[in-house]
PDB file of N, CA, C and O in Angstrom:
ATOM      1  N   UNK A   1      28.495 -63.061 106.029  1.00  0.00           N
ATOM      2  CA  UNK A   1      28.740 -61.733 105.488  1.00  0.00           C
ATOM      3  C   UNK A   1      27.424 -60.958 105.514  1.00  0.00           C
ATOM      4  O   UNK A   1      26.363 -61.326 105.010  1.00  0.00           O
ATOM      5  N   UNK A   2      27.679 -59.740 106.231  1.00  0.00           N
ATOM      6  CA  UNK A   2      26.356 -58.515 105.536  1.00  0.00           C
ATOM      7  C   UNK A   2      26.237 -57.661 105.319  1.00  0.00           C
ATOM      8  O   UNK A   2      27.366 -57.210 105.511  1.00  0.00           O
ATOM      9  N   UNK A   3      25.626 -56.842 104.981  1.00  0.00           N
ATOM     10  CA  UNK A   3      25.509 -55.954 104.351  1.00  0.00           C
ATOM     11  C   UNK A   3      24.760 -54.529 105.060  1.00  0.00           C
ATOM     12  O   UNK A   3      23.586 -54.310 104.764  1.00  0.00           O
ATOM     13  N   UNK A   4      25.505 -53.561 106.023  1.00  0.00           N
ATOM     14  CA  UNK A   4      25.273 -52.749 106.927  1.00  0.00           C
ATOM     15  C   UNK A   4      24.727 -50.748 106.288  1.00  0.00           C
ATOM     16  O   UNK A   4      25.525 -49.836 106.072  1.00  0.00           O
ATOM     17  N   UNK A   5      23.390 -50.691 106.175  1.00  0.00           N
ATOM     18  CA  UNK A   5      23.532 -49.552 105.721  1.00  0.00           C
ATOM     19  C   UNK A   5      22.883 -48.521 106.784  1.00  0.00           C
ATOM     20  O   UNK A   5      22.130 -49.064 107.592  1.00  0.00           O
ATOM     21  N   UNK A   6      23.063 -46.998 106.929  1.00  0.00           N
ATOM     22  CA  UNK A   6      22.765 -46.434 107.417  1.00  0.00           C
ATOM     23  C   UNK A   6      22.563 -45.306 107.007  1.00  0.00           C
ATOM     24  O   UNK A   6      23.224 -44.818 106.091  1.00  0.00           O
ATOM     25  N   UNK A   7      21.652 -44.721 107.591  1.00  0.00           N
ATOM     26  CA  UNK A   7      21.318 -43.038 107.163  1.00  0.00           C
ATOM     27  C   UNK A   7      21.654 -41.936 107.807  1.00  0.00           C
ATOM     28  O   UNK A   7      21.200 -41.682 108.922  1.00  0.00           O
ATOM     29  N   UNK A   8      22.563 -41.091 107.118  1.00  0.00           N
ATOM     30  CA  UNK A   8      23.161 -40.314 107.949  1.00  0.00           C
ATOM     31  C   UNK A   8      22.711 -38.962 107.084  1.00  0.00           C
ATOM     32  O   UNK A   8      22.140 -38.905 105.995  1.00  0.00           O
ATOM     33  N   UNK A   9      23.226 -37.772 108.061  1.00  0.00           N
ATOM     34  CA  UNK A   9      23.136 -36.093 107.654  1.00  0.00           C
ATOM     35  C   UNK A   9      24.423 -35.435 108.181  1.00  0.00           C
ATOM     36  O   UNK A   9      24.933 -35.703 109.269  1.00  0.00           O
ATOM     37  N   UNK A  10      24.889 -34.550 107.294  1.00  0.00           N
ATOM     38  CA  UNK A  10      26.154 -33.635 107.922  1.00  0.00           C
ATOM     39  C   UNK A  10      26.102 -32.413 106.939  1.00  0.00           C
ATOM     40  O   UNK A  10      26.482 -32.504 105.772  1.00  0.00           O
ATOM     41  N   UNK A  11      25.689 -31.460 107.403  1.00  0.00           N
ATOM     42  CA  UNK A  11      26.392 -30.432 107.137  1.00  0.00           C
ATOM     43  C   UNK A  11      27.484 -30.099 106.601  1.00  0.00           C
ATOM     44  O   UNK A  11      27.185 -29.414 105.623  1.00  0.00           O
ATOM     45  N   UNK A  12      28.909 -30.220 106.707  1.00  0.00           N
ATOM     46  CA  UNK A  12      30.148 -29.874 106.054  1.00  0.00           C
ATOM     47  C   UNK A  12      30.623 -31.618 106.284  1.00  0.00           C
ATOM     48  O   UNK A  12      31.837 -31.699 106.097  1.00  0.00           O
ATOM     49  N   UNK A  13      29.966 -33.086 106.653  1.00  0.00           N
ATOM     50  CA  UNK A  13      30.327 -33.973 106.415  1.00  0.00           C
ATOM     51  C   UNK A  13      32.359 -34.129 106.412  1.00  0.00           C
ATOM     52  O   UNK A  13      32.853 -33.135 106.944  1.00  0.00           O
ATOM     53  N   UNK A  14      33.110 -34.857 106.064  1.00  0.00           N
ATOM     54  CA  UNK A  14      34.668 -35.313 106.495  1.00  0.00           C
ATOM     55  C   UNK A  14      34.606 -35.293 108.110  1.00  0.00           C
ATOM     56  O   UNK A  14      35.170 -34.654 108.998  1.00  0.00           O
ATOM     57  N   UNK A  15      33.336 -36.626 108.019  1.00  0.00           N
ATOM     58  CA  UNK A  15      33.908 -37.282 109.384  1.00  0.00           C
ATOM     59  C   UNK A  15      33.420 -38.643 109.468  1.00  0.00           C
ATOM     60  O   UNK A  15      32.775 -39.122 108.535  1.00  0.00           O
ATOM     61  N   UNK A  16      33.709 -39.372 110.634  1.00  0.00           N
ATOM     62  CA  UNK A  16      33.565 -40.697 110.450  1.00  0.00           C
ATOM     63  C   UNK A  16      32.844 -41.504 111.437  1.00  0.00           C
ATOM     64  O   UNK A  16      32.500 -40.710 112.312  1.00  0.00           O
ATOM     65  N   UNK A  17      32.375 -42.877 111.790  1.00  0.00           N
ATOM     66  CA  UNK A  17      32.004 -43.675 112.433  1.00  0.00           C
ATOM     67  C   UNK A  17      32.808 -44.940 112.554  1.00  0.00           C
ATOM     68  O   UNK A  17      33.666 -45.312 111.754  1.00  0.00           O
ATOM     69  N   UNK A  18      32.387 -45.623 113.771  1.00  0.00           N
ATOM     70  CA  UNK A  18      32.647 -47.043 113.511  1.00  0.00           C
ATOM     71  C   UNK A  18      31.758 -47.485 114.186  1.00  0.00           C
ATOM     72  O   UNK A  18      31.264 -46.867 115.129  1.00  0.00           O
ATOM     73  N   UNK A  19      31.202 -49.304 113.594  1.00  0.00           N
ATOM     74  CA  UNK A  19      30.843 -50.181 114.033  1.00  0.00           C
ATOM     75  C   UNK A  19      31.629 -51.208 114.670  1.00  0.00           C
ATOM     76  O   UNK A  19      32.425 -51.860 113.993  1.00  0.00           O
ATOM     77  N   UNK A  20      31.536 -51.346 115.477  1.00  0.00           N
ATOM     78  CA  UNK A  20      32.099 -52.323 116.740  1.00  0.00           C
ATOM     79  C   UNK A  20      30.932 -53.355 116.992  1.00  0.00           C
ATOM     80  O   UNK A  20      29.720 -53.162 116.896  1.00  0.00           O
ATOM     81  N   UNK A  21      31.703 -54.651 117.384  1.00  0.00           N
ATOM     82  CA  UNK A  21      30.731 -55.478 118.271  1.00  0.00           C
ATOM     83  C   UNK A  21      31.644 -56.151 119.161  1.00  0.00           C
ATOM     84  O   UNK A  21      32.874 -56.119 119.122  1.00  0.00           O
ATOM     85  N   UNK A  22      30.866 -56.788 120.001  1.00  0.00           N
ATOM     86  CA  UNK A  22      31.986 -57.467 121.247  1.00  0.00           C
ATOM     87  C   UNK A  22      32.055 -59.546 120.679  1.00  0.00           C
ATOM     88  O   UNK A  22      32.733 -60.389 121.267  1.00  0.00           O
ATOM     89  N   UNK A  23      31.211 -59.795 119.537  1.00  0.00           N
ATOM     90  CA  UNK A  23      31.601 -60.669 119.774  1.00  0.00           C
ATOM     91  C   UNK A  23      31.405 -61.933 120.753  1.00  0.00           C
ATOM     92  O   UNK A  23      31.934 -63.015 120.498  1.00  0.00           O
ATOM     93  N   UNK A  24      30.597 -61.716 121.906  1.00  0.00           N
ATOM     94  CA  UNK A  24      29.892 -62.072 122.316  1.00  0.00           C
ATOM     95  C   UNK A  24      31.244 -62.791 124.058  1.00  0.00           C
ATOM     96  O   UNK A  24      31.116 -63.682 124.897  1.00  0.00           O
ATOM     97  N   UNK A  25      32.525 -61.563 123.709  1.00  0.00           N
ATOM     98  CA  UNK A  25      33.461 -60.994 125.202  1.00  0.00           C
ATOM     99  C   UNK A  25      33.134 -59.527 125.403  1.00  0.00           C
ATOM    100  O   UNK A  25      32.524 -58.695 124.731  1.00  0.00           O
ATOM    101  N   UNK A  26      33.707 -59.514 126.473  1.00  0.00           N
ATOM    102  CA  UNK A  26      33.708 -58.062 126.540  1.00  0.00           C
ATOM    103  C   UNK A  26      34.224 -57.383 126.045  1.00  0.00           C
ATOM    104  O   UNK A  26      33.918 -56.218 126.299  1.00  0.00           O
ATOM    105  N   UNK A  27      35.094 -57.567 125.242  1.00  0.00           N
ATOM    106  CA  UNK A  27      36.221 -56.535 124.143  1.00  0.00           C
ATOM    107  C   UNK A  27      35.624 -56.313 122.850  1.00  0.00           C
ATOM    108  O   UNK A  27      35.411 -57.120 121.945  1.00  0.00           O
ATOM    109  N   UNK A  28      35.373 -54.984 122.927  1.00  0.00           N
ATOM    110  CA  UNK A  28      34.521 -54.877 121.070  1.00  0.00           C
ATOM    111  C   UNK A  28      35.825 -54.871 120.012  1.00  0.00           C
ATOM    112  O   UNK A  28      37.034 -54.680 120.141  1.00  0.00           O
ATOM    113  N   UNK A  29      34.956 -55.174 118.936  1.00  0.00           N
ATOM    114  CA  UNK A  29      36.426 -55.414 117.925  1.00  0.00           C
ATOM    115  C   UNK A  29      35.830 -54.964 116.851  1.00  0.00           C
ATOM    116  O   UNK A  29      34.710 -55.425 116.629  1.00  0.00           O
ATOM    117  N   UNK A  30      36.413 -53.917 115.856  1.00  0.00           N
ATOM    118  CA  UNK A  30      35.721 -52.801 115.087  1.00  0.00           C
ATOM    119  C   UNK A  30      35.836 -53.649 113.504  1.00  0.00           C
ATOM    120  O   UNK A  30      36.760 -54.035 112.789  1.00  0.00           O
ATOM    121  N   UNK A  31      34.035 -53.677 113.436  1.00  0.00           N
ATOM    122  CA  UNK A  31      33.876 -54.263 111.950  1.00  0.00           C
ATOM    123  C   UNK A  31      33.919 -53.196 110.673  1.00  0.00           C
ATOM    124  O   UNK A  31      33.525 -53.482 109.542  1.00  0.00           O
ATOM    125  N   UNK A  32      34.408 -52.062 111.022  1.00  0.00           N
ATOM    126  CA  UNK A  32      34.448 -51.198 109.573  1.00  0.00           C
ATOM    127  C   UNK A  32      34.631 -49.754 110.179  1.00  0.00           C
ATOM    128  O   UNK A  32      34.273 -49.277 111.256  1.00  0.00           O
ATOM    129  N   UNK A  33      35.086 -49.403 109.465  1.00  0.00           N
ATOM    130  CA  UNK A  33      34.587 -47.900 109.776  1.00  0.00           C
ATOM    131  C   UNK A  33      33.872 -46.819 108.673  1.00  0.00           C
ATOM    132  O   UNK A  33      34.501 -46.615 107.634  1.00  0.00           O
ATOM    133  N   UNK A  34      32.894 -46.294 108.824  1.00  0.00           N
ATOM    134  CA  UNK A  34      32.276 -45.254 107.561  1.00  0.00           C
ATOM    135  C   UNK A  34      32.657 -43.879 107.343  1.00  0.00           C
ATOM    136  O   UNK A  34      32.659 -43.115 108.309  1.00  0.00           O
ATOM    137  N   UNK A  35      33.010 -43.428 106.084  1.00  0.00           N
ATOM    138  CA  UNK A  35      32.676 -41.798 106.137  1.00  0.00           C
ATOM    139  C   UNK A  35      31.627 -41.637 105.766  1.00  0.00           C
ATOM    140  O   UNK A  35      31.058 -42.325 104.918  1.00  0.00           O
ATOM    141  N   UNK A  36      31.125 -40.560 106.421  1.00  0.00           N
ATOM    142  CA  UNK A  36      29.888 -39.509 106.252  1.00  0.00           C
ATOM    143  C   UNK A  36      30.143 -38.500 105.637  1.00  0.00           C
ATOM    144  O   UNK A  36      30.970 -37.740 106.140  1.00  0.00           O
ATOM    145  N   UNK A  37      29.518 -38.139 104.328  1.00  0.00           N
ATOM    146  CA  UNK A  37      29.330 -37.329 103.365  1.00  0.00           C
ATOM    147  C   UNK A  37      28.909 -36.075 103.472  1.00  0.00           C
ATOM    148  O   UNK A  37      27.788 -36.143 103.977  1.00  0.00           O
ATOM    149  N   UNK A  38      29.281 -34.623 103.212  1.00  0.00           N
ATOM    150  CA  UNK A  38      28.282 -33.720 103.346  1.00  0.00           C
ATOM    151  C   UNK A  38      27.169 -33.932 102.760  1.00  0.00           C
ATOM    152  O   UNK A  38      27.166 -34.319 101.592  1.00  0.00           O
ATOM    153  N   UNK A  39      25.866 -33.696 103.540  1.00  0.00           N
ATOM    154  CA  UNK A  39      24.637 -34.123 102.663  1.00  0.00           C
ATOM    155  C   UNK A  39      24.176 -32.906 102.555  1.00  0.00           C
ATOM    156  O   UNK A  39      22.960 -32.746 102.459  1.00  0.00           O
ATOM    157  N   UNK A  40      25.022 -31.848 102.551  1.00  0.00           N
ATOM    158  CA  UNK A  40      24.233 -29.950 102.979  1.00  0.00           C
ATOM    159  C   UNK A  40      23.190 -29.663 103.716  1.00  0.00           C
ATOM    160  O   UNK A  40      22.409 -28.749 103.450  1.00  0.00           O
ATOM    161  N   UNK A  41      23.085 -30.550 104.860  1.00  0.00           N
ATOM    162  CA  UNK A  41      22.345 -30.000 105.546  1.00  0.00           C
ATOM    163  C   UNK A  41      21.966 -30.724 106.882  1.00  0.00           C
ATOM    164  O   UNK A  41      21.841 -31.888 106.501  1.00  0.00           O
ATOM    165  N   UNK A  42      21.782 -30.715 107.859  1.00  0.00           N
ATOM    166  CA  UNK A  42      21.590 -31.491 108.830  1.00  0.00           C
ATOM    167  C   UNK A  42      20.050 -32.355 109.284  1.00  0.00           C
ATOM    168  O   UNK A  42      19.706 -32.957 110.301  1.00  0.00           O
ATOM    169  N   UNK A  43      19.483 -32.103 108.176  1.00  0.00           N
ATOM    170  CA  UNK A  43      17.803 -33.091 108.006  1.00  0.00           C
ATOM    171  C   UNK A  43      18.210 -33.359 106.193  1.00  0.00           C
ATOM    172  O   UNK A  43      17.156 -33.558 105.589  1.00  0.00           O
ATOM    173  N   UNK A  44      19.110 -33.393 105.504  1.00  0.00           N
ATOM    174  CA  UNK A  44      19.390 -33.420 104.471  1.00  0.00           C
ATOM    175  C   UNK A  44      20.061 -35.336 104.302  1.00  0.00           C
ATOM    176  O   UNK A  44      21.190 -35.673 104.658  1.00  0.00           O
ATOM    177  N   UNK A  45      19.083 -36.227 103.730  1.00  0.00           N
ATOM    178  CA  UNK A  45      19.328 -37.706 104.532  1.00  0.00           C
ATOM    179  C   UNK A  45      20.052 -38.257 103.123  1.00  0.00           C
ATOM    180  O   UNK A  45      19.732 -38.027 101.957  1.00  0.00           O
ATOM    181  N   UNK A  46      20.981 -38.948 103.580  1.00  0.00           N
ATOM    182  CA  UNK A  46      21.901 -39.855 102.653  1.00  0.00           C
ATOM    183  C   UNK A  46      22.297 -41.344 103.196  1.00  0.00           C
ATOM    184  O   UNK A  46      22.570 -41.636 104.360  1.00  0.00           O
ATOM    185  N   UNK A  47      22.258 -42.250 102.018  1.00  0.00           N
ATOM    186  CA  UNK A  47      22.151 -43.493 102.878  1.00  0.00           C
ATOM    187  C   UNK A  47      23.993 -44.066 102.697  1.00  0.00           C
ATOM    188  O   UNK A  47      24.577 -43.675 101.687  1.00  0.00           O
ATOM    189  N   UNK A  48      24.531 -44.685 103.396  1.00  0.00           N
ATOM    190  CA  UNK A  48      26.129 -45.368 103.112  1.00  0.00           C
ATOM    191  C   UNK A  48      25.486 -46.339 104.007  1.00  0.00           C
ATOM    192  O   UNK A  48      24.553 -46.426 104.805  1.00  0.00           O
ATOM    193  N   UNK A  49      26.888 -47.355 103.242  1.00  0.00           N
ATOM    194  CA  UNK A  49      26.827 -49.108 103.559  1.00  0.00           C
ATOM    195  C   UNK A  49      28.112 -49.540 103.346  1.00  0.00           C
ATOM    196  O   UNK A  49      28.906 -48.724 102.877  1.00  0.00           O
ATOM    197  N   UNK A  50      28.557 -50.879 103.644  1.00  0.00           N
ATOM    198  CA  UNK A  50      29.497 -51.009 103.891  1.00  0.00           C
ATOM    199  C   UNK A  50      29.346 -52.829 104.415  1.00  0.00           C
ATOM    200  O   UNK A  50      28.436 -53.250 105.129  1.00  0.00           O
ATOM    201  N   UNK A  51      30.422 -53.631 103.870  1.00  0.00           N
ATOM    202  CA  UNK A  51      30.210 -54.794 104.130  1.00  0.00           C
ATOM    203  C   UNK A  51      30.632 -55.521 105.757  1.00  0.00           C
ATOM    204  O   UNK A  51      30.964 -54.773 106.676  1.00  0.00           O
ATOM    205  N   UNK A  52      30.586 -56.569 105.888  1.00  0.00           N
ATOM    206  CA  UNK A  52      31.179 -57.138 107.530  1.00  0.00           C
ATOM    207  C   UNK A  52      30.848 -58.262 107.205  1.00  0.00           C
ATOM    208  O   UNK A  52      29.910 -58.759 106.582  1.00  0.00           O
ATOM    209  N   UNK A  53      32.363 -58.857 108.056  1.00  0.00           N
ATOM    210  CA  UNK A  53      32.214 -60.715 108.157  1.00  0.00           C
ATOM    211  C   UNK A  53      31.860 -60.269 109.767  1.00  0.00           C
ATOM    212  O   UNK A  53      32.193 -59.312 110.466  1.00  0.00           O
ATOM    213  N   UNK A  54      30.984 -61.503 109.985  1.00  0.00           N
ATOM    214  CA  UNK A  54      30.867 -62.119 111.356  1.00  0.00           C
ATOM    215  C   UNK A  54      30.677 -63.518 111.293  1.00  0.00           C
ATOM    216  O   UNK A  54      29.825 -64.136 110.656  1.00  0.00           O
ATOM    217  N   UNK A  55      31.888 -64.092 112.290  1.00  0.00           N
ATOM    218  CA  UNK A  55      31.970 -65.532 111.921  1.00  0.00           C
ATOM    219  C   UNK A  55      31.295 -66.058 113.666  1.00  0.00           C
ATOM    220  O   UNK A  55      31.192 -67.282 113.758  1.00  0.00           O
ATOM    221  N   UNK A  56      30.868 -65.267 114.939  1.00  0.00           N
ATOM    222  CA  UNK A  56      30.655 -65.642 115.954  1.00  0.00           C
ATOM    223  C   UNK A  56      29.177 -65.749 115.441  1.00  0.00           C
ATOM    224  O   UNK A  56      28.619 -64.908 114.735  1.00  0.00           O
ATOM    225  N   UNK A  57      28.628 -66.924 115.909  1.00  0.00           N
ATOM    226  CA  UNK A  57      26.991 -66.866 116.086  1.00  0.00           C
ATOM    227  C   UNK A  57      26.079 -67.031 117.461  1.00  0.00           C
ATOM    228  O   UNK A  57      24.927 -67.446 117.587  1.00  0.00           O
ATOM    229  N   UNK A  58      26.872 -66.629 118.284  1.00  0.00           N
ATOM    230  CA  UNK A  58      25.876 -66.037 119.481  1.00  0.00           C
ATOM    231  C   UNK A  58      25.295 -64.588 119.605  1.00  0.00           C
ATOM    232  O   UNK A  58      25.119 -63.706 118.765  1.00  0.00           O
ATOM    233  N   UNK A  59      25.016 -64.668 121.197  1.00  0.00           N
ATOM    234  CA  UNK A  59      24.638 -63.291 120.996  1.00  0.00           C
ATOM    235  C   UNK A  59      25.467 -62.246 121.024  1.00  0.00           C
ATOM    236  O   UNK A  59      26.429 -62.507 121.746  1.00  0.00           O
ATOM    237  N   UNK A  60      25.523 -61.112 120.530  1.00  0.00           N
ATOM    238  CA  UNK A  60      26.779 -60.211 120.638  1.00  0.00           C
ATOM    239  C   UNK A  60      25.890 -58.688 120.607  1.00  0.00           C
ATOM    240  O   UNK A  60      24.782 -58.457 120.123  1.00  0.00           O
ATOM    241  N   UNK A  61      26.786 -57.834 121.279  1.00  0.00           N
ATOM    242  CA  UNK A  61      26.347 -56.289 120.704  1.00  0.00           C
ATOM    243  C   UNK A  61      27.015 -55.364 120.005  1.00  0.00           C
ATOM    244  O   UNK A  61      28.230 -55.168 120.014  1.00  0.00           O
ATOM    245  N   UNK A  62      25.819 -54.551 119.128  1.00  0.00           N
ATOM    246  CA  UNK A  62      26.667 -53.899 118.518  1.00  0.00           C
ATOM    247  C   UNK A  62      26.699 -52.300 118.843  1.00  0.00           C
ATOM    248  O   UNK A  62      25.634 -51.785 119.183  1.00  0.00           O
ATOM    249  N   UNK A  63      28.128 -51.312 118.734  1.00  0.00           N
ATOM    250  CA  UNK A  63      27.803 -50.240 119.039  1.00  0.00           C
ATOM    251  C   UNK A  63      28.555 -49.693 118.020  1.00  0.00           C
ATOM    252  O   UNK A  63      29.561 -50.158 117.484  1.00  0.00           O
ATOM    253  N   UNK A  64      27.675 -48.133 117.693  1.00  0.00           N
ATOM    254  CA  UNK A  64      28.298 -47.226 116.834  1.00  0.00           C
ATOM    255  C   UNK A  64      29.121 -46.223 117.220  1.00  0.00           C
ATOM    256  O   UNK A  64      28.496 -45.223 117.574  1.00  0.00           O
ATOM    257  N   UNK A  65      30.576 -46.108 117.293  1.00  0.00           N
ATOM    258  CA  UNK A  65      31.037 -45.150 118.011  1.00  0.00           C
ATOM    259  C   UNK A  65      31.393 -44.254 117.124  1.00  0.00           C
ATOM    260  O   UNK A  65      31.698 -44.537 115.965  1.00  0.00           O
ATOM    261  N   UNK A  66      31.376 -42.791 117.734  1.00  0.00           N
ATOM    262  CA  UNK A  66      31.333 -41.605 116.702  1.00  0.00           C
ATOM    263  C   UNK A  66      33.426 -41.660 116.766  1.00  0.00           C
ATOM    264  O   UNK A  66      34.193 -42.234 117.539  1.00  0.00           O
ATOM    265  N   UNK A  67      33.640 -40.852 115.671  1.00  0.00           N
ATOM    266  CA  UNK A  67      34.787 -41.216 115.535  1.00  0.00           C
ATOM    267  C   UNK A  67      35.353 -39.283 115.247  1.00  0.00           C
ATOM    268  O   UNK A  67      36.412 -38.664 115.346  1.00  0.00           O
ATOM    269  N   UNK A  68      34.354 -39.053 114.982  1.00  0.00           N
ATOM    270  CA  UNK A  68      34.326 -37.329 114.239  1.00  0.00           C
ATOM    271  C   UNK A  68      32.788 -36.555 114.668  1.00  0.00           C
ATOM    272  O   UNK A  68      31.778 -37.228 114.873  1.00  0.00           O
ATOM    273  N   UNK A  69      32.804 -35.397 114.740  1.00  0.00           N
ATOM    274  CA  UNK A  69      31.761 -35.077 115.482  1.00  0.00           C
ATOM    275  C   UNK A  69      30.802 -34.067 114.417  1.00  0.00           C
ATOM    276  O   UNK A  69      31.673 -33.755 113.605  1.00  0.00           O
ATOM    277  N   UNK A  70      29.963 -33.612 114.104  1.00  0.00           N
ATOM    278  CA  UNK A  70      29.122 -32.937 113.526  1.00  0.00           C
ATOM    279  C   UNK A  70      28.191 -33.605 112.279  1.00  0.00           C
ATOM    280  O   UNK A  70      28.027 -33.230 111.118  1.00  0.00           O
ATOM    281  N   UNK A  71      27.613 -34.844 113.087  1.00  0.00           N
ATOM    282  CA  UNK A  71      26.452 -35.353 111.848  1.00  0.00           C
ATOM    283  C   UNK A  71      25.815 -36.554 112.878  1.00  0.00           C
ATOM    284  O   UNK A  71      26.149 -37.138 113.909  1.00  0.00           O
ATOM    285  N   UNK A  72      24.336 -36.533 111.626  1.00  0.00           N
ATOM    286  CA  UNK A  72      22.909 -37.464 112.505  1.00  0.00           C
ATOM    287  C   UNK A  72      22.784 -38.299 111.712  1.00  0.00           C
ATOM    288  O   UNK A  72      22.912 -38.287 110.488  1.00  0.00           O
ATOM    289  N   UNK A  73      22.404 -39.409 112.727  1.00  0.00           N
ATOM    290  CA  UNK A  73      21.669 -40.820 112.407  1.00  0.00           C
ATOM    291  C   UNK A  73      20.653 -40.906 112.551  1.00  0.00           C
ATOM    292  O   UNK A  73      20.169 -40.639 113.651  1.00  0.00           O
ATOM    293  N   UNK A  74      19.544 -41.498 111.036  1.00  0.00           N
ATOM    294  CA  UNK A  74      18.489 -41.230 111.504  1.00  0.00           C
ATOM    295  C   UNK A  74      18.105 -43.276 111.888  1.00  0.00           C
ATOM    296  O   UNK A  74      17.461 -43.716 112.840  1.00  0.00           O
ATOM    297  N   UNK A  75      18.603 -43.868 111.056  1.00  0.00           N
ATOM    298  CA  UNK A  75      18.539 -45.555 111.047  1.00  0.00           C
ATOM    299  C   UNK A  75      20.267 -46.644 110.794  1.00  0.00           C
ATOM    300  O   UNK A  75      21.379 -46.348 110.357  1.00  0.00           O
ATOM    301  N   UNK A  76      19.848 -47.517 111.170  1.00  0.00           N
ATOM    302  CA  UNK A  76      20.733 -48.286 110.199  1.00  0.00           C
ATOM    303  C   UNK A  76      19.855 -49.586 110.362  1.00  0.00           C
ATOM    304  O   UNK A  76      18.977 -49.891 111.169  1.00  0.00           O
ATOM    305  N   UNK A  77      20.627 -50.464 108.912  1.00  0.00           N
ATOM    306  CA  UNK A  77      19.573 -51.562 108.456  1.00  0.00           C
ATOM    307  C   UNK A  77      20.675 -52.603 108.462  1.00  0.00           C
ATOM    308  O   UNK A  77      21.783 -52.130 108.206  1.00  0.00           O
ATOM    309  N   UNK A  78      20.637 -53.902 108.693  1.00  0.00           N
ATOM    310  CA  UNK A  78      21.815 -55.283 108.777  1.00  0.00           C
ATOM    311  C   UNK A  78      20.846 -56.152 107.789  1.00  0.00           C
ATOM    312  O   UNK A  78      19.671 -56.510 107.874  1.00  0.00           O
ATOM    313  N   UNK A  79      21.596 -56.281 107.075  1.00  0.00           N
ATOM    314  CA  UNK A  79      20.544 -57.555 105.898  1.00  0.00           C
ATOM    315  C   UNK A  79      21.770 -58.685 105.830  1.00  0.00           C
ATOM    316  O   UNK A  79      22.817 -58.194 106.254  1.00  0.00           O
ATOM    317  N   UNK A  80      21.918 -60.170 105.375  1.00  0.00           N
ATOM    318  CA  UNK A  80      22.861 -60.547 104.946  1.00  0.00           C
ATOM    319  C   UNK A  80      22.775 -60.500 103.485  1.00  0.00           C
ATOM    320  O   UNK A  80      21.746 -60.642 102.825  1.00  0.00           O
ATOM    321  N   UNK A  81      24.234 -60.235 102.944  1.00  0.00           N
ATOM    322  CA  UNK A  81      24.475 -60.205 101.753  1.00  0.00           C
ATOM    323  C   UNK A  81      24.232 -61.357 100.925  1.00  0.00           C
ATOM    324  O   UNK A  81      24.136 -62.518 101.322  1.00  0.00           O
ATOM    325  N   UNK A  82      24.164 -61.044 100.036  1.00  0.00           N
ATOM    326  CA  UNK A  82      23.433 -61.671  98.518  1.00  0.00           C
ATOM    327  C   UNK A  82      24.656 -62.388  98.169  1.00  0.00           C
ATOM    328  O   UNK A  82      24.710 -63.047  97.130  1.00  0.00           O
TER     329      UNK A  82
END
């Protein structure tokens, strides 16, 4: 289990992301999806998180696909949970 946070900005925010990974096939398979908050402003930084099992332990990738359009990423951080 871990613990996925990221920093995002939106302006009028009600929109969304997802994290995907493949798992270590070629088929990504979506570990969550986030909303993004208006943060009023588009350098205006707010952090969201959100949990994930991953039970594969090879190598795998991960991608963030936008799901809704009008907001920035400035990081995201993977810790395992406590």
């Amino acid at each position: 289990t871990y613990d996925i946070s990221y920093r995002v900005a939106s302006l009028p925010g009600t929109t969304t992301f997802e994290m995907l990974s493949n798992l270590g096939t070629s088929n990504y398979t979506s570990l969550g999806t986030v909303d993004v908050p208006s943060t009023a402003g588009w350098q205006v930084w707010t952090t969201v998180s959100h949990e994930i099992e991953i039970s594969y332990s090879g190598v795998q990738t991960l991608m963030i696909q936008a799901l809704g359009k009008e907001w920035n990423i400035n990081w995201f951080e993977i810790e395992r949970a406590a």
